[in-house]
C-alpha positions in Angstrom: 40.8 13.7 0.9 39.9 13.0 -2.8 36.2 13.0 -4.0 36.6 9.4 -3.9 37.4 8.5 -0.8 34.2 10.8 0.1 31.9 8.8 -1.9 33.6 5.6 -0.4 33.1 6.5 3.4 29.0 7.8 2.7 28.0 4.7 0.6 29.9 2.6 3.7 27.8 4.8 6.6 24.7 4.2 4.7 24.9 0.3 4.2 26.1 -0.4 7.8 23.4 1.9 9.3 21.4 -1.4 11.3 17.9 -1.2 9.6 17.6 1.5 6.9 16.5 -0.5 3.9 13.9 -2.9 6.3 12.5 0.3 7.5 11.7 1.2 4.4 10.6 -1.9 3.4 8.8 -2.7 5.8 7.6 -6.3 7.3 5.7 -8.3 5.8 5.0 -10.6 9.2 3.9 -7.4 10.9 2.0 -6.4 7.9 0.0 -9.5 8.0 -1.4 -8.6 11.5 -2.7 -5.2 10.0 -4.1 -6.9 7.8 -6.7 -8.4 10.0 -8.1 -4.8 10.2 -9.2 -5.2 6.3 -9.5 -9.1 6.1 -13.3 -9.1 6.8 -14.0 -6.8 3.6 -11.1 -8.0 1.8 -8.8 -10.9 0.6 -5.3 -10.8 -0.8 -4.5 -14.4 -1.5 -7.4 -15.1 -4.2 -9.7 -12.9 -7.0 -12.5 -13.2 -5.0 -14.4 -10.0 -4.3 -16.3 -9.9 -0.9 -17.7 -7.0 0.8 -14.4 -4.8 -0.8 -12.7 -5.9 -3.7 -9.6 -8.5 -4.3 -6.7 -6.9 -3.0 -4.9 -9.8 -5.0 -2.4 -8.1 -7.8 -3.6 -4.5 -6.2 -0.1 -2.8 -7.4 -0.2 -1.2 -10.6 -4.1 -1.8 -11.2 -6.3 1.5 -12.1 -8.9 2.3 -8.9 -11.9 1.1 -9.5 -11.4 -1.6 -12.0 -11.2 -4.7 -10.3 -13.8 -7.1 -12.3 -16.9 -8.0 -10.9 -17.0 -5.5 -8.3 -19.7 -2.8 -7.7 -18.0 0.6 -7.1 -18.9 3.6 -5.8 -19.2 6.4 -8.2 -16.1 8.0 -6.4 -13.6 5.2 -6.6 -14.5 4.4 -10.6 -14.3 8.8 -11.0 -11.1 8.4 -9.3 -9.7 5.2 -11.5 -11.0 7.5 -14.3 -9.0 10.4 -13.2 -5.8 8.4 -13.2 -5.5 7.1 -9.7 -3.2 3.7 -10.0 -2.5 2.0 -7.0 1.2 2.8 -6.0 2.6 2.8 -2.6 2.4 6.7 -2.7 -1.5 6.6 -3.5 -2.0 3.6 -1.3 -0.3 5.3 1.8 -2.6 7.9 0.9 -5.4 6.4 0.7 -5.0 4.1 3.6 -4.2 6.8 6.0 -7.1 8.7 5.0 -9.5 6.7 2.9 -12.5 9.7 2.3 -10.0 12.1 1.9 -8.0 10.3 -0.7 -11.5 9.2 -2.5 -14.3 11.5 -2.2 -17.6 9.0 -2.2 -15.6 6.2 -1.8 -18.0 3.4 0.2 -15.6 2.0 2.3 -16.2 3.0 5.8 -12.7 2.1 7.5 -11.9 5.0 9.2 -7.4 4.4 7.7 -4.7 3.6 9.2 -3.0 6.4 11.1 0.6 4.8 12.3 2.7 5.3 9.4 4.8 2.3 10.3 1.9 0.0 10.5 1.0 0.9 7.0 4.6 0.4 5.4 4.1 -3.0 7.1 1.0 -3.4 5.5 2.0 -2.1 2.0 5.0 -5.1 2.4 2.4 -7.7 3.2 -0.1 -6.6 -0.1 3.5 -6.5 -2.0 3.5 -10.2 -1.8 0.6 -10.4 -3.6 0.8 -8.3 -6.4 3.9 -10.2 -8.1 
C-alpha cells in the first residue's frame, strides 16, 4: 500500500469517527445551562457590567480591561502581564479561578468537569463574534 492510500484511509477513520469535532467543540445548548452558574455576576448578551464584568466579546480581550469595571489589582496585574482571554487561559481560569489569578475578587470556586466547561466556552463563543 502506497503512502497515499494511507493518508486516504486515516483522514476517512477520522471524519466518520461519530462525535470528534462536537466534542471538541462543544455545545452551546448545554453551555447555556452552565452558564446559569455565572449569570448572577455576569452577562453575555449586552456591555453591561454587573457584579463581574461583561462577558460580551470576552475572546481575544486583554484581562482586566473591560471598561467601566472596577478590578482587582490581580486581574489588571495579570491583563498587564499578557493574560488574553483564549480558550486555553479561559479553561484555565475557569477550572481554577484563584489559581489562574492570584487576587482575583471573584469568589466562584471554577468549574471542575472539563466537559461542562468546553460547553460553556461554546456558549461565550457566540458572543464574542
Amino acid at each position: 500500500m502506497d503512502y497515499r492510500a494511507v493518508l486516504l484511509i486515516c483522514t476517512s477513520v477520522v471524519a466518520l469517527c461519530p462525535g470528534s469535532a462536537e466534542a471538541q467543540e462543544g455545545d452551546a445548548t448545554a453551555g447555556a445551562v452552565v452558564f446559569k452558574k455565572c449569570a448572577t455576576c455576569h452577562v453575555v448578551d449586552s456591555d453591561t457590567n454587573k457584579v463581574g464584568p461583561s462577558l460580551n466579546k470576552l475572546f481575544g480581550r486583554t484581562a482586566g480591561t473591560h471598561p467601566n469595571f472596577a478590578y482587582s489589582t490581580g486581574m489588571k496585574a495579570a491583563g498587564e502581564g499578557g493574560l488574553v482571554w483564549d480558550e486555553a487561559t479561559l479553561r484555565d481560569y475557569l477550572h481554577n479561578p484563584k489559581g489562574k489569578v492570584k487576587g482575583t475578587k471573584m469568589a466562584f470556586v471554577g468549574v471542575k468537569d472539563d466537559q461542562e466547561i468546553t460547553n460553556l466556552i461554546a456558549y461565550l463563543k457566540q458572543y464574542s463574534q
